[in-house]
C-alpha positions in Angstrom: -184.6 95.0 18.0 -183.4 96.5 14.9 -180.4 98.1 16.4 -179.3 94.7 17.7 -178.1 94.0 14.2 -177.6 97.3 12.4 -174.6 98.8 14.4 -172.6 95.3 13.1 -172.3 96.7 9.1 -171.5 100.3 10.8 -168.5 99.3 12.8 -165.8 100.0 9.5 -167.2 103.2 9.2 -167.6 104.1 12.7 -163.1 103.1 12.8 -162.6 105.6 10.4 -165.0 108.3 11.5 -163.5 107.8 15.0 -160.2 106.2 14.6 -161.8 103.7 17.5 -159.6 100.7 18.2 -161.1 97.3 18.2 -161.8 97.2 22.3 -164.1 99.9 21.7 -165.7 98.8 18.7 -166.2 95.3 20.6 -168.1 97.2 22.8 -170.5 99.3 21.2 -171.8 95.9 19.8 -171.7 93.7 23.1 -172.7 96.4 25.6 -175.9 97.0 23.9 -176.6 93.4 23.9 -175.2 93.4 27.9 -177.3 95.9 29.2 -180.1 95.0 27.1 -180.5 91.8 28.6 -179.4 93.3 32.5 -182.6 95.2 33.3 -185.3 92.5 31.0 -187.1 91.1 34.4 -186.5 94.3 36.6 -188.0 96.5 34.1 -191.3 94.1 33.3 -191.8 93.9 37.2 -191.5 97.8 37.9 -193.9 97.6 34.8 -196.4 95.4 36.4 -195.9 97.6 39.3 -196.4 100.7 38.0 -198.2 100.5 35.0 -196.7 99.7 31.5 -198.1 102.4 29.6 -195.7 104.8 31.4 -193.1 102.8 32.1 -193.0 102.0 27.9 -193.3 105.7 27.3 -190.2 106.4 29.3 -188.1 103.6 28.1 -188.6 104.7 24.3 -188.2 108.1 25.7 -184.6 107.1 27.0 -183.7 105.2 24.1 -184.6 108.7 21.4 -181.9 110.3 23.8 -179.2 108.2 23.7 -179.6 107.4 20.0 -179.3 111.0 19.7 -176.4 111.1 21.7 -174.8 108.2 19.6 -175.2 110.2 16.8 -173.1 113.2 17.8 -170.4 111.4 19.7 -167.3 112.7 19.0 -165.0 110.4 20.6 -165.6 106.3 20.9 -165.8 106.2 24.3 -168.5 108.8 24.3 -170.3 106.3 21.4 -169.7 103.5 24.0 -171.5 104.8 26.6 -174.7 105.6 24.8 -174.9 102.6 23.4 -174.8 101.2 27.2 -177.8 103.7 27.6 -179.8 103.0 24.7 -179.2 98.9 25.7 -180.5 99.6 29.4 -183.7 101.5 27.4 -184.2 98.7 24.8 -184.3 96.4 27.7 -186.8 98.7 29.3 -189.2 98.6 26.3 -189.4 95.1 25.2 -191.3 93.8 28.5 -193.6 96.4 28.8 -194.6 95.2 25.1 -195.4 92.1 25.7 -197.3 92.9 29.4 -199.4 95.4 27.4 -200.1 92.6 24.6 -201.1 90.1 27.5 -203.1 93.2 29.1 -205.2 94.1 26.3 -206.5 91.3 24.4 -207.6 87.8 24.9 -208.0 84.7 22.8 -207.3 84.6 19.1 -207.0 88.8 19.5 -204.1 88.0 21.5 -202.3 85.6 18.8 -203.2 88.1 15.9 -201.5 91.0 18.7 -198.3 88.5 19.1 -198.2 87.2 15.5 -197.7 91.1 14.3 -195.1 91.2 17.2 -193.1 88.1 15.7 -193.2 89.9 12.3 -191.6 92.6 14.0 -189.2 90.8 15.5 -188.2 88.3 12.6 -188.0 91.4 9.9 -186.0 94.0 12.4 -183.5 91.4 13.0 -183.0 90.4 9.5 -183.1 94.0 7.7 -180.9 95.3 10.4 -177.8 94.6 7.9 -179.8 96.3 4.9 -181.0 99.0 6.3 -177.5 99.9 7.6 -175.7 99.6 4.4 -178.6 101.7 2.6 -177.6 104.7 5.7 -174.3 104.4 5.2 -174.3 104.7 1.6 -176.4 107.7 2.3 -174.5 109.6 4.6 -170.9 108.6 3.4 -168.3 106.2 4.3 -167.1 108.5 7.0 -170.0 109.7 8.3 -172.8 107.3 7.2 -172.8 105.8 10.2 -174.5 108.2 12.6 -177.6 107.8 10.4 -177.8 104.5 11.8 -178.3 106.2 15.4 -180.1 109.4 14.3 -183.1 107.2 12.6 -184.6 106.1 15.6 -185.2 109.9 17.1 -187.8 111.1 15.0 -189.3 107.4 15.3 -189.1 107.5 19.2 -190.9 111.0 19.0 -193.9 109.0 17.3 -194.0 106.1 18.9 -194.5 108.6 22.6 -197.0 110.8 21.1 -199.0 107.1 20.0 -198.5 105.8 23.0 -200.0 107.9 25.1 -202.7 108.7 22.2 -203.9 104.6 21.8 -202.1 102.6 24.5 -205.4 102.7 27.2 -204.0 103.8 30.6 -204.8 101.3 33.6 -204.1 101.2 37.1 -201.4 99.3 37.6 -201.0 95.5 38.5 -200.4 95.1 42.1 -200.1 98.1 45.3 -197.5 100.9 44.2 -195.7 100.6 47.7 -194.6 96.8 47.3 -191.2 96.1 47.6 -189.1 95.6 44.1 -187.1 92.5 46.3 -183.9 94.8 45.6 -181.4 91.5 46.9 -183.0 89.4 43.8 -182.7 92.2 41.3 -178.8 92.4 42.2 -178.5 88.8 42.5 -180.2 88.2 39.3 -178.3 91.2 37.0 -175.2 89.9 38.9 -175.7 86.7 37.3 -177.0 87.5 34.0 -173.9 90.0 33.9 -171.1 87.2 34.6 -173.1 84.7 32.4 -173.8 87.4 29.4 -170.1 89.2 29.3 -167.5 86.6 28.6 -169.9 85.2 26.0 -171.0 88.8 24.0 -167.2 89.9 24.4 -166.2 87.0 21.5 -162.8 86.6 20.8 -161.4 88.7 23.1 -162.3 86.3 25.8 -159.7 83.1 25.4 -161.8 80.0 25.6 -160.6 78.9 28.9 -161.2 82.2 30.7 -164.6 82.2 29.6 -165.3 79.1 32.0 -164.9 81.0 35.5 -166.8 83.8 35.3 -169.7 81.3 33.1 -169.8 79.2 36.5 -169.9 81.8 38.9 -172.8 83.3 37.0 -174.3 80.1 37.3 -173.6 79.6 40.8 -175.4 83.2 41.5 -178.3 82.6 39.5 -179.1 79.1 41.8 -178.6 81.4 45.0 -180.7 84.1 43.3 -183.6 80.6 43.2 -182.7 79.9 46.5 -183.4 83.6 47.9 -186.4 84.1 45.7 -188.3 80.8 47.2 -187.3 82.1 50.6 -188.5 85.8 49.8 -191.7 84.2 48.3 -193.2 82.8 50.9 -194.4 86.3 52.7 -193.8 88.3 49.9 -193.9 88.9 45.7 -190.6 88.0 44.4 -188.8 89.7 41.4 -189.5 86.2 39.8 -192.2 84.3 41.1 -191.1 80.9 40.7 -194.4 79.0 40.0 -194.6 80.0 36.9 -192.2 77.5 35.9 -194.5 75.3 37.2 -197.0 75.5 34.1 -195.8 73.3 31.4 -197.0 75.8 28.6 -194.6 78.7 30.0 -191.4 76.1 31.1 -191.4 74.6 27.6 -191.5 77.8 26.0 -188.9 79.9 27.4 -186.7 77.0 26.5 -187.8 76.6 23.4 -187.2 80.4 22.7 -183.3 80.5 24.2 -182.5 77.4 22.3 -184.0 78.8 18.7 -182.5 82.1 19.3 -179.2 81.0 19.7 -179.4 79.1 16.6 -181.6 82.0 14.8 -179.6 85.0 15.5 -176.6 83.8 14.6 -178.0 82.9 10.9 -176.8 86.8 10.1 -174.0 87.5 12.2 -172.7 84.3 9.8 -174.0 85.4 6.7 -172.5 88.7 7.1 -168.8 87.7 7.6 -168.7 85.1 5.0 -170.2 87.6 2.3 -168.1 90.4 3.4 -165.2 89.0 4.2 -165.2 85.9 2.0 -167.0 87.2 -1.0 -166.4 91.2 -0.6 -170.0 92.6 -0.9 -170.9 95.8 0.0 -172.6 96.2 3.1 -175.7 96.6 1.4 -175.4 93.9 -0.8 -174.7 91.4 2.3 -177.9 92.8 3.3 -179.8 92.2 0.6 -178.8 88.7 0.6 -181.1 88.2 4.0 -184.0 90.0 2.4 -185.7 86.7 1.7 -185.7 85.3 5.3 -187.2 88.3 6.2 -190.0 88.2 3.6 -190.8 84.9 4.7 -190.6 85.2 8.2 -193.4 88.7 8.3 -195.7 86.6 5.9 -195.4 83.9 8.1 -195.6 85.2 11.4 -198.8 87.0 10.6 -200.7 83.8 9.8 -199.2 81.6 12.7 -200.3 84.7 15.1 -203.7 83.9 13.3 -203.9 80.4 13.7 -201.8 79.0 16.7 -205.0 79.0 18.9 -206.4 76.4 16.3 -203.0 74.5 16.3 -201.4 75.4 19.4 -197.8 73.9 19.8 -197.6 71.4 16.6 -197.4 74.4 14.7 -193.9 75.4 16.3 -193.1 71.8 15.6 -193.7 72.5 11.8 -191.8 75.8 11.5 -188.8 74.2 13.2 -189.1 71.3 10.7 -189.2 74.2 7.8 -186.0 76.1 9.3 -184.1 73.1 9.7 -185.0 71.8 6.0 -184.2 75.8 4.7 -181.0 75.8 6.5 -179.6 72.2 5.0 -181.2 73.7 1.7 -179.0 76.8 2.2 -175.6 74.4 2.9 -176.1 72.5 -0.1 -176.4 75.8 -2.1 -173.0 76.9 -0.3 -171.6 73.4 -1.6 -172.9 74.0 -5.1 -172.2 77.6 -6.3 -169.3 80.2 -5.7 -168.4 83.1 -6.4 -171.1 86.4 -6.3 -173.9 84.3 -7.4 -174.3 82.6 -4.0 -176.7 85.0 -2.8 -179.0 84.2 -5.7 -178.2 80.6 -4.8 -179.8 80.7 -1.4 -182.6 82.9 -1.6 -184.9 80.0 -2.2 -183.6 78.3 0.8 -183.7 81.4 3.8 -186.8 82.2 2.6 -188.1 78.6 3.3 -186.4 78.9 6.3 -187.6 82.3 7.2 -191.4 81.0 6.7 -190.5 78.9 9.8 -188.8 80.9 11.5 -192.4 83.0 11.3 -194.7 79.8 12.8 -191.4 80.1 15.7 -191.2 83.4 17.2 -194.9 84.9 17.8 -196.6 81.2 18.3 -194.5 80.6 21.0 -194.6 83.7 22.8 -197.8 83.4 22.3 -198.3 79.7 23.5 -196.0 80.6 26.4 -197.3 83.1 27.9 -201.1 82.1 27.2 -201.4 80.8 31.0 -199.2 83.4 32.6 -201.9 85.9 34.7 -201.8 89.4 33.2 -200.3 91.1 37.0 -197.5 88.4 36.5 -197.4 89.5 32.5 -194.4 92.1 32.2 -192.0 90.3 34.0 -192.8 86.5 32.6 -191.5 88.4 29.4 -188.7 89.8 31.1 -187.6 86.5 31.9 -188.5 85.2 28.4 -186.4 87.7 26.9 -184.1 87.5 29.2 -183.5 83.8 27.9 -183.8 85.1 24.8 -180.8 87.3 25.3 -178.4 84.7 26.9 -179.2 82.1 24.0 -178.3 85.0 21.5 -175.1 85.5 22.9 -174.2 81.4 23.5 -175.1 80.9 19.8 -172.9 83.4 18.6 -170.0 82.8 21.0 -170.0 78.8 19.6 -171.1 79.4 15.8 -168.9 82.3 16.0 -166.0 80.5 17.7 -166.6 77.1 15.0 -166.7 79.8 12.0 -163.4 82.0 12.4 -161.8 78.5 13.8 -162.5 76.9 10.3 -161.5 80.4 8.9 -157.7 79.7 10.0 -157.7 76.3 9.8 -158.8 76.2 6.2 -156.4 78.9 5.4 -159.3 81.4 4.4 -161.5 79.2 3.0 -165.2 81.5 4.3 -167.2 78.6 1.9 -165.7 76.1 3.8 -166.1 78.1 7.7 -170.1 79.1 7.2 -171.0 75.8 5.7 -169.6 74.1 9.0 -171.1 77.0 11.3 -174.2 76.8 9.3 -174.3 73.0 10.3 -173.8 74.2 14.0 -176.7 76.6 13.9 -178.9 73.5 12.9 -178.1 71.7 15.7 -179.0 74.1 17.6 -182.9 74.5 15.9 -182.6 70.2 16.0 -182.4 70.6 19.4 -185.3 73.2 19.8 -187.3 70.4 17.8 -186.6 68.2 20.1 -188.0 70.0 23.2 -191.0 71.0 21.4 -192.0 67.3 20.1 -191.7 66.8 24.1 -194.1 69.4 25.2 -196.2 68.1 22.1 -196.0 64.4 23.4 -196.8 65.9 27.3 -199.4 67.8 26.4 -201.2 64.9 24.9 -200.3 62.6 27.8 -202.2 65.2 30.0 -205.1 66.2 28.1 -208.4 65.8 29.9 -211.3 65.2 28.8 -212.9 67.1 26.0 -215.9 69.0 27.7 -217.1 72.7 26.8 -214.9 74.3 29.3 -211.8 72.8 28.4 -212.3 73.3 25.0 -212.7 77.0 25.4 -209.1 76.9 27.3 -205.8 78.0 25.0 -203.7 75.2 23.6 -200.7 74.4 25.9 
C-alpha cells in the first residue's frame, strides 16, 4: 500500500534522473494503480484455490523483483514496465491477506487481526509522501529516488522467510483441478481495465473521452453478471454472486469504494497545494500528513478491538469524526496562509485521521464477518477491487475540481484545495449516508435476542 503514494513525491527526481517525459511519468503512477486493481479477484480466487500461504509468498516474492528492477532502470520505459509488474504483484498480495486473516481467527481475534490491518493501511497511505522525501533527501536529487524502489527488497526477503516461518500451511479451499471460469476473469479485467484507465490516466484523458470507454466498461462488467449467474448454476464462478446477497457484505463494499475515493484523495490534494502552492520540500509536504496518520494507527487498533461490541454504529461515528476533521481542516485553509498552514491543520487531520481509523478495519471487518472462509480470498478481491476503482473516481473528480479552480482562480492553490477539500467531503457524506442505512436495516431486521443470536457477529 505504501508504494501507492510514495512514487508521487519521486516523480521530479525520477524527470531528471531519466530525462522521462510526462507520458511516462503518468504512467509509472497510474499503471501501478491499473494493474494493481486488474488481477484483485483473480488472484484471491487462485488463492482460495490453491492455498494462500503460497500464493502470498509468491506475490511478495514478485513484487522484491520488480522493485529491484525499478531501482536499476536505466531508461523510463524500463521503470514503466516494472512498475506494471510490481502493480500485478501488489494486487496478488493484498487478497491473500485478507483470506488468511478470515482463515485464521474467529470472533473478536479476527477484529483485533483486521484492526492492525487498518492501521496498516491508514499509516502506509499517509507516510507514503514522508517517507519518500526523507529517501530522496538521502540518496540525492538525482538519484534519491531509486531508494524509494530499493526499500522494499530487503523487506520482501523478510516478509518470505516469515511467511513461511508463522503463516500455518493448510490445504487449500476447494479441489485443485476446478476451473478458474477463464471467460469471467477476462470479462471482468476487461471491465475493470476500461473503467480503471481513462480515470487513473487524469488529465491526459479530455473529459468527454473519458465517457466511452467508462460505459463500455460498464456495459462488460453487467455481461461479466450475466455470464457469472449462468456459469454458477453447475459450477463455482470467479465471483459467486450470492454474496451480495448478505446485507453485511453489500453495504460494506460500498461503503469502502465511496470512502476511499474521498480518503485517498485527502493526500494526493495536500500534496499539490503544499508543493506547488506553498513550495515545501517534499519532506516537509510529508510531514504535514503525519497527524492523520497518527490518528488513524491509534484509532484503528481500538475499533479492531471493539467493533464486535459495536458493530456498524461505530463506522457511523468515524465517518461523523472525518467529516467534522475535514470542515475543521477548510476553515484552517480559510484562516491562515502562508508556511504556517501545516501547523494550522494538524489539529484537524488528526481528528480526521482518528475516524478514518473506526473506517477502514471495522468495516473490513464487519464486511466480511459473514463471508465463508473457502469464499474468503476473493470476497477481498472484490472488496479491493472496489476499493481501487473508488480511488481512482475520487482522484479523477477532486483532482479535475482542484487544477480547474487552479486556472480559473489564476493560481490561487488556497482557493483550489479548499473547494476540492469540500468535494472530498461529499464524498465521506455520502459514505455516511449508506452506513446510517445499513444501521437503520440492520435494526429493522434484528431477531429476537436469544443465546444463539447473540453469539452471531454484528451486521
Amino acid at each position: 500500500m505504501l508504494d501507492v503514494s510514495i512514487v508521487n513525491v519521486a516523480l521530479p527526481a525520477i524527470r531528471t534522473g531519466l530525462h522521462s517525459p510526462q507520458s511516462d511519468l503518468q504512467w509509472v503512477v497510474s499503471g501501478y494503480a491499473l494493474t494493481f486493481g486488474l488481477v484483485l479477484v483473480p488472484a484471491g480466487r487462485f488463492g482460495d484455490m490453491r492455498g494462500r500461504r503460497g500464493v502470498f509468498a509468491f506475490g511478495v516474492a514478485l513484487f522484491t523483483l520488480a522493485s529491484a528492477a525499478a531501482g536499476v532502470a536505466q531508461s523510463s520505459t524500463w521503470l514503466v514496465v516494472a512498475r506494471l509488474v510490481q502493480g500485478v504483484a501488489g494486487g496478488v498480495i493484498n487478497p491473500q491477506v485478507s483470506g488468511l486473516i478470515q482463515q485464521l481467527f474467529r470472533g473478536a481475534e479476527r477484529g483485533r487481526a483486521f484492526g492492525l490491518l487498518g492501521a496498516t493501511i491508514g499509516v502506509s497511505t499517509a507516510i507514503g509522501p514522508l517517507l519518500g522525501g526523507l529517501l530522496i533527501g538521502l540518496g540525492g536529487a538525482r538519484e534519491g529516488w531509486r531508494l524509494v524502489f530499493y526499500v522494499n527488497v530487503p523487506i520482501g526477503v523478510l516478509a518470505i522467510f516469515l511467511a513461511y516461518r508463522y503463516i500455518p500451511h493448510r490445504p487449500p479451499e476447494r479441489r485443485p483441478r476446478e476451473s478458474v471460469d477463464p471467460v469471467g476473469v477476462l470479462l471482468l479485467a476487461t471491465g475493470v481495465v476500461l473503467v480503471l484507465l481513462p480515470l487513473v490516466e487524469g488529465e491526459r484523458w479530455h473529459s468527454l473521452g473519458r465517457w466511452p470507454p467508462l460505459l463500455a466498461g460498464v456495459a462488460v462488467l453487467a455481461v461479466f453478471v450475466g455470464w457469472e449467474r449462468h456459469y454458477g448454476r453447475s459450477r463455482q464462478p470467479v465471483v459467486n454472486l450470492s454474496l451480495f446477497a448478505i446485507r453485511s457484505y453489500s453495504f460494506g463494499t460500498l461503503i469502502a469504494a465511496l470512502y476511499f475515493a474521498g480518503f485517498t484523495a485527502i493526500f494526493f490534494i495536500l500534496t499539490l497545494y503544499l508543493q506547488e502552492g506553498l513550495r515545501y520540500s517534499a519532506l516537509g509536504a510529508g510531514l504535514a500528513s503525519t497527524s492523520f496518520a497518527a490518528g488513524s494507527a491509534a484509532a484503528s487498533v481500538l475499533g479492531g478491538r471493539v467493533v464486535t461490541r459495536f458493530g456498524r454504529p461505530l463506522v457511523v461515528a468515524g465517518l461523523v469524526l472525518v467529516t467534522a476533521g475535514l470542515a475543521a481542516t477548510e476553515l484552517a485553509v480559510r484562516l491562515v496562509s502562508g508556511q504556517d498552514v501545516a501547523w494550522a491543520i494538524a489539529l484537524p487531520l488528526l481528528v480526521a485521521g482518528l475516524g478514518s481509523g473506526l473506517v477502514i478495519s471495522p468495516n473490513q471487518t464487519l464486511t466480511l464477518s459473514e463471508v465463508p472462509v473457502a469464499e474468503a480470498g476473493t470476497a477481498g478481491g472484490v472488496l479491493q477491487t472496489g476499493q481501487r476503482i473508488g480511488t481512482a473516481v475520487g482522484i479523477a473528480a477532486i483532482g479535475s475540481v482542484f487544477f480547474a479552480q487552479v486556472v480559473s482562480s489564476h493560481g490561487d492553490h488556497a482557493l483550489a484545495f479548499r473547494w476540492a477539500l469540500l468535494v472530498t467531503i461529499g464524498f465521506v457524506l455520502v459514505t455516511l449516508v449508506v452506513a446510517l442505512a445499513d444501521v437503520i436495516a440492520a435494526r429493522r431486521t434484528r431477531p429476537a435476542r436469544t443465546p444463539a443470536s447473540v453469539s452471531r457477529p454484528p451486521r
